[in-house]
C-alpha positions as CSV (number, residue, x, y, z in Angstrom):
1,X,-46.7,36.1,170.1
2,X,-46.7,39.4,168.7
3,X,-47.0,39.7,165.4
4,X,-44.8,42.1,163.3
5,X,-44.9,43.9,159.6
6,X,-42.7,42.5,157.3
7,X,-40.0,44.5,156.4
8,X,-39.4,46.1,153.3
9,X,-36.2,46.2,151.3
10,X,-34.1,49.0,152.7
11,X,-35.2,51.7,150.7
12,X,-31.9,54.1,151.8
13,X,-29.5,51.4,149.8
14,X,-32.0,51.5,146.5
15,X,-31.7,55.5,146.8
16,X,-28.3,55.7,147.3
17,X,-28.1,53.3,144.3
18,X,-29.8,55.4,142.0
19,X,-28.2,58.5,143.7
20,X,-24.6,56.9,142.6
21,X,-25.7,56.1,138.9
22,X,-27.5,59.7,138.3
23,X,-23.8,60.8,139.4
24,X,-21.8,58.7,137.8
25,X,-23.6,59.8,135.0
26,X,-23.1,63.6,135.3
27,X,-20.8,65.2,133.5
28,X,-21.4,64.0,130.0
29,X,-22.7,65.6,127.4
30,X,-25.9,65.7,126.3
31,X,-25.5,64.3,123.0
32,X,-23.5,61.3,124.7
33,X,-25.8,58.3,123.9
34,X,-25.1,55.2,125.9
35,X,-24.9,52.3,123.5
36,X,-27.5,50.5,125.0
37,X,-30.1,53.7,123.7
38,X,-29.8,52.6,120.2
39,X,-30.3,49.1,120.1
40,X,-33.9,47.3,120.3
41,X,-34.3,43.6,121.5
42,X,-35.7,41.6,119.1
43,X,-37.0,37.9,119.3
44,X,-35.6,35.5,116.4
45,X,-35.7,32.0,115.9
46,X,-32.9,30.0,115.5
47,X,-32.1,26.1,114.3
48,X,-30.8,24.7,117.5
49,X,-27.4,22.9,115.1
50,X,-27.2,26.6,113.9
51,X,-27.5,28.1,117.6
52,X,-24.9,25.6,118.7
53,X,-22.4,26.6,115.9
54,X,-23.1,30.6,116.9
55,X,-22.3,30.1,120.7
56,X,-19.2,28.0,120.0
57,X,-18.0,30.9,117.3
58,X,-19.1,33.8,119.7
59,X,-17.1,31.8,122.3
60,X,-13.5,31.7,120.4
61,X,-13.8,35.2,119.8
62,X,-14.5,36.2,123.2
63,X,-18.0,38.5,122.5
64,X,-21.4,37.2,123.1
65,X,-24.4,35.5,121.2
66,X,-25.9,38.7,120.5
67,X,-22.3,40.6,119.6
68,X,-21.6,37.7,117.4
69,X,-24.9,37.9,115.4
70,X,-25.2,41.6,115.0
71,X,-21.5,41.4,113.8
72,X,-22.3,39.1,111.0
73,X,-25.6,41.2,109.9
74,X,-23.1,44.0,109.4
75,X,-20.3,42.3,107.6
76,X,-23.4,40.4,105.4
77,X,-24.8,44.2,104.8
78,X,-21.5,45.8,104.1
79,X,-20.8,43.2,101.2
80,X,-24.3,43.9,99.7
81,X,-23.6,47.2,99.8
């Protein structure tokens, strides 16, 4: 029985991966900033009834959890404002 190394993920498809995305990405301008750049993840804690009521709002209007809640910060802040 000959015993073999185990191969590693194929390295060529990663590169090209990252290849594709660094050109995909070419072309914009530098003061293009993907959404994604400005946002920070943040940890809250939610009433589970509360939670339920969010994912079932989120739901009928077609955006996510996250979408949802940032949404209704803004509209909160706007009227404060």
């Amino acid at each position: 029985m000959t015993i073999a190394k185990n191969p590693k993920r194929n390295q060529t498809i990663v590169a090209e991966e990252q290849a594709q995305a660094f050109i995909t990405g070419a072309g914009k301008a530098a003061t293009e900033v993907e959404p994604e750049q400005n946002k920070k993840p943040i940890m809250i804690r939610v009433d589970l009834s509360m939670l339920n009521r969010i994912d079932r709002a989120a739901k009928r209007l077609g955006i996510s959890r996250s979408a949802f809640i940032v949404s209704s910060a803004a509209v909160r802040l706007e009227s404060m404002e």
